[in-house]
Backbone as JSON Lines, residues from 0, in Angstrom:
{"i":0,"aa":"X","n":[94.47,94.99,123.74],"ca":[94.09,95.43,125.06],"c":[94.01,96.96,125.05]}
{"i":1,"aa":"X","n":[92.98,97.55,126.0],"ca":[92.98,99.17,125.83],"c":[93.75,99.59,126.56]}
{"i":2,"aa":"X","n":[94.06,101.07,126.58],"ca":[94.96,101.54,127.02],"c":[94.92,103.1,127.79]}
{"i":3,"aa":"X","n":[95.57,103.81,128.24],"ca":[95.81,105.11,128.78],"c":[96.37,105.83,128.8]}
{"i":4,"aa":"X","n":[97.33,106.72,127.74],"ca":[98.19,107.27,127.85],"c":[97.86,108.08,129.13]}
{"i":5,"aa":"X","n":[99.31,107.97,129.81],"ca":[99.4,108.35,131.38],"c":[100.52,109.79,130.91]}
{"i":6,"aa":"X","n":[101.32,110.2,129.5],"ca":[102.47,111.19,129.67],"c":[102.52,111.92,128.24]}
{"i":7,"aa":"X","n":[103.2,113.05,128.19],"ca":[103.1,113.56,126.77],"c":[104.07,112.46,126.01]}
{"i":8,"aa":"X","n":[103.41,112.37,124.69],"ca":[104.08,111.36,123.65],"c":[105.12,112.47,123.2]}
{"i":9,"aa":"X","n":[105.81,111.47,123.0],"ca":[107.6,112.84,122.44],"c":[108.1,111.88,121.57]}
{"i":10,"aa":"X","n":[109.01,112.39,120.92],"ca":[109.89,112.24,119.75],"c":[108.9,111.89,118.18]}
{"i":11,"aa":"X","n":[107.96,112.4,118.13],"ca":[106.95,112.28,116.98],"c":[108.15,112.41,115.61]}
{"i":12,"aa":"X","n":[107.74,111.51,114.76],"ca":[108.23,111.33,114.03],"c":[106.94,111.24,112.93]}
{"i":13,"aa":"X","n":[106.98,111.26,111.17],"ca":[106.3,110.94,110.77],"c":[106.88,109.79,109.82]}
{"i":14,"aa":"X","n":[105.46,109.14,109.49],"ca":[106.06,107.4,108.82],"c":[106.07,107.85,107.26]}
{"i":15,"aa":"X","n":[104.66,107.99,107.05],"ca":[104.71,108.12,106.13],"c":[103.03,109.64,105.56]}
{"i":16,"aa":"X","n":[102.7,110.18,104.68],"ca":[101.98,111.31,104.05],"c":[101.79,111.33,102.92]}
{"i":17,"aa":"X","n":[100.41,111.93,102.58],"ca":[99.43,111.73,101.56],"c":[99.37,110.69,100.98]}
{"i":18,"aa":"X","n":[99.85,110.46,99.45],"ca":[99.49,109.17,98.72],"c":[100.19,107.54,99.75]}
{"i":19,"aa":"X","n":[101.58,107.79,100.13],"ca":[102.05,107.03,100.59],"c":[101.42,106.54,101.46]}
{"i":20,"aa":"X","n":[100.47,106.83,102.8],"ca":[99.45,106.1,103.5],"c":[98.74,105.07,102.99]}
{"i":21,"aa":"X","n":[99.05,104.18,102.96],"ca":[98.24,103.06,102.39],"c":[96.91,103.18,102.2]}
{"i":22,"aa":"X","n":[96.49,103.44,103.54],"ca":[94.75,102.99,103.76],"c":[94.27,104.49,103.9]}
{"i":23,"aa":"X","n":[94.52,105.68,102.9],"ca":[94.07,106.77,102.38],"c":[92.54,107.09,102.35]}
{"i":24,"aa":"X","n":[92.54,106.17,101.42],"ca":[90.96,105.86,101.05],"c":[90.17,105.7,102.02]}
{"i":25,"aa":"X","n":[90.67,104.59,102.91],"ca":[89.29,103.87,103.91],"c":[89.32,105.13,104.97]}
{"i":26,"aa":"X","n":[90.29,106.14,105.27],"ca":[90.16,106.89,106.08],"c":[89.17,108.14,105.95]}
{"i":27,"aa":"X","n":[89.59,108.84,104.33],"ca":[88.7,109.89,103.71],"c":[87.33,109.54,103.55]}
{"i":28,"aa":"X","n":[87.29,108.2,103.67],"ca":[85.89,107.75,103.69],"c":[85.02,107.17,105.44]}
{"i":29,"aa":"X","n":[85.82,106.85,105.9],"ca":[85.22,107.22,107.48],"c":[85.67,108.32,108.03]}
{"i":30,"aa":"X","n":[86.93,108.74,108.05],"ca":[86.55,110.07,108.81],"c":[86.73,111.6,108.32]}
{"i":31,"aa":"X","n":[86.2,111.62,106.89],"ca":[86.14,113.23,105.87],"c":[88.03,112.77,104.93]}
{"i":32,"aa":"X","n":[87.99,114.01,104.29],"ca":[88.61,114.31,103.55],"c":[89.92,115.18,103.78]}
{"i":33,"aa":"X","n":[91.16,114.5,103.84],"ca":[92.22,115.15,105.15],"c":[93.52,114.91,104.23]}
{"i":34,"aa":"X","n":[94.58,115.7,104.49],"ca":[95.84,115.0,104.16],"c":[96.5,114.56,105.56]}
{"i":35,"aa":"X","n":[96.53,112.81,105.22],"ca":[96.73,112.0,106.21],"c":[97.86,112.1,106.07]}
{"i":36,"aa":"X","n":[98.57,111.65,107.35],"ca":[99.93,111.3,107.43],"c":[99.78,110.04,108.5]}
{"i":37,"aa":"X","n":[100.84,109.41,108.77],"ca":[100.69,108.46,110.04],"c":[101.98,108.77,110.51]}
{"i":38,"aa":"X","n":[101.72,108.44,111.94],"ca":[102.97,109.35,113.04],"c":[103.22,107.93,113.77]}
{"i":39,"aa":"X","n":[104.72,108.31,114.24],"ca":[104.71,107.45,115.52],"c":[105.93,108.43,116.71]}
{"i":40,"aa":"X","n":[105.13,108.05,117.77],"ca":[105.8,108.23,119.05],"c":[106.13,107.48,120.28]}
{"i":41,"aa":"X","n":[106.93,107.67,121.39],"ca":[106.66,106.95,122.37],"c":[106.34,107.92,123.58]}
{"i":42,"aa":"X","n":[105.37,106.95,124.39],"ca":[104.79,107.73,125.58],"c":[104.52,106.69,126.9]}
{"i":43,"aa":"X","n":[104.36,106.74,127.97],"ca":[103.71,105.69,129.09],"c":[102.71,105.82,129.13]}
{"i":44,"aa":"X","n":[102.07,104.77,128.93],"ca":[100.69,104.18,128.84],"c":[100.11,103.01,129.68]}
{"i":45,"aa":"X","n":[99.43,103.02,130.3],"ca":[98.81,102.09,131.65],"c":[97.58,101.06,131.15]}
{"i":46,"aa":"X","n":[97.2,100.2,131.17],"ca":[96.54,99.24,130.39],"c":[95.61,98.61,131.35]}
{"i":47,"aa":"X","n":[94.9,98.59,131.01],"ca":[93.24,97.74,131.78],"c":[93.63,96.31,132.88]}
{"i":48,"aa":"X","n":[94.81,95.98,132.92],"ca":[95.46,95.42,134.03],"c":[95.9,95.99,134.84]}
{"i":49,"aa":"X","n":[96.18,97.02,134.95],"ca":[96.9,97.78,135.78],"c":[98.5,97.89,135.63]}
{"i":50,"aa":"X","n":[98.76,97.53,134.36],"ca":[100.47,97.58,133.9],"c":[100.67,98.57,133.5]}
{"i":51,"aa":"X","n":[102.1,99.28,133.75],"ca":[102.22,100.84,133.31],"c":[103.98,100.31,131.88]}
{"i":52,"aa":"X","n":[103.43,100.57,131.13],"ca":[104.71,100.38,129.68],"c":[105.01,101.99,129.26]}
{"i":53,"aa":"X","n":[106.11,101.63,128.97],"ca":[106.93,102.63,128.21],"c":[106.58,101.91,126.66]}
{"i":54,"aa":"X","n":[105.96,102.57,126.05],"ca":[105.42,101.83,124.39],"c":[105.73,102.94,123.35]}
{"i":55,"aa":"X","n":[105.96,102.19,122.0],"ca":[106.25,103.28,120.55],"c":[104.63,102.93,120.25]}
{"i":56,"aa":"X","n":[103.95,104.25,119.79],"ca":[102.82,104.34,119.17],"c":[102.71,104.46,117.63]}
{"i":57,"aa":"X","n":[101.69,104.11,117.22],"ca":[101.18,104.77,115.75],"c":[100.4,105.25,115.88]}
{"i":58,"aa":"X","n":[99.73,106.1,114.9],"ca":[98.52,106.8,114.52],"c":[98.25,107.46,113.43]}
{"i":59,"aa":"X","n":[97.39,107.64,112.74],"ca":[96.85,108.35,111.47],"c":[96.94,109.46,112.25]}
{"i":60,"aa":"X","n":[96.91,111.01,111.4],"ca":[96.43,112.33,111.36],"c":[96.1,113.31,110.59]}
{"i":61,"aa":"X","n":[95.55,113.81,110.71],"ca":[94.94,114.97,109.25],"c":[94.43,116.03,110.22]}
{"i":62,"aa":"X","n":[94.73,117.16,109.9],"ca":[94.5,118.57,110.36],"c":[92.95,119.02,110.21]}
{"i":63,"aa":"X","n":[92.65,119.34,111.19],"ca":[91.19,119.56,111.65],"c":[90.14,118.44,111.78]}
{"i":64,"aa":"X","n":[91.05,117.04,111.95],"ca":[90.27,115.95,112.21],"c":[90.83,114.94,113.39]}
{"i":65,"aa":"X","n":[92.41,115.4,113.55],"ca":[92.58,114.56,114.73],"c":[93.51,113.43,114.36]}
{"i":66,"aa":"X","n":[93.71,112.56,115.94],"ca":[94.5,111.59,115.66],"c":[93.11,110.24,116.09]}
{"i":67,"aa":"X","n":[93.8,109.82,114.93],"ca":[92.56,108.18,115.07],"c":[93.65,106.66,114.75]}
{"i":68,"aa":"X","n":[92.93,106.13,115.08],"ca":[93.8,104.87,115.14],"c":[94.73,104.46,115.83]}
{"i":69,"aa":"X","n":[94.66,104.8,116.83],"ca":[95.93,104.97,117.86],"c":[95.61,103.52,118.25]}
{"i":70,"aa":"X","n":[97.49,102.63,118.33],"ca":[97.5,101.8,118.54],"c":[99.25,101.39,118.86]}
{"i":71,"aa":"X","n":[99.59,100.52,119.81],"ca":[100.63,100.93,120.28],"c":[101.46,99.55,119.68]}
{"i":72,"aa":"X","n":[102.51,99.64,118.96],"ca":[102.77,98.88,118.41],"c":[104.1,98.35,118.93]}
{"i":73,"aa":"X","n":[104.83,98.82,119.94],"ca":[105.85,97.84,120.91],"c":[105.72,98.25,121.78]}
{"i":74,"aa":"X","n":[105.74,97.07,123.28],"ca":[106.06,97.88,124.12],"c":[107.76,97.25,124.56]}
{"i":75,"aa":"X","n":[108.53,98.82,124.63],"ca":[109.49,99.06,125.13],"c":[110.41,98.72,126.45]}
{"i":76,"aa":"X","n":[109.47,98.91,127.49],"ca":[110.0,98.71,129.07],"c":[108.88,98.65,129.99]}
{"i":77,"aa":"X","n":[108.57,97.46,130.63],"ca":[107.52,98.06,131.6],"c":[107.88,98.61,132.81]}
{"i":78,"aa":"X","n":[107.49,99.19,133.26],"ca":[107.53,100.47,134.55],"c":[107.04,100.31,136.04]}
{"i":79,"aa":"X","n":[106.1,99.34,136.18],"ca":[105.21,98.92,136.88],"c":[104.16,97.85,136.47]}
């Protein structure tokens, strides 16, 4: 289901960087040539129902390309 982050994501942590990213490859190859890392955080996020969650996120990142793959992988508490 899509989603909205509605708040700043905090407590960023990283999972894992460079070789250790699994899917390295499929990334340097859709989106350029980056040292990836994958992050996770939690933030409130509001969802195409109109439900507002407190959720832990993931995401790929590489410097001067951004965060891609964002996908929220528990949700925590809902809020509303």
């Amino acid at each position: 289901m899509k989603f909205k982050i509605v708040s700043e994501i905090r407590d960023i942590q990283t999972i894992a960087k460079g070789s250790g990213v699994d899917v390295r490859r499929e990334l340097d190859r859709r989106y350029g040539h980056g040292n990836w890392r994958k992050l996770k955080g939690y933030a409130i996020v509001e969802y195409e129902n109109g439900e507002t969650w407190l959720v832990e996120l993931h995401w790929f990142e590489a410097h001067g390309i951004g965060r891609k793959r964002m996908k929220d992988k528990y949700r925590l508490e809902r809020l509303a």
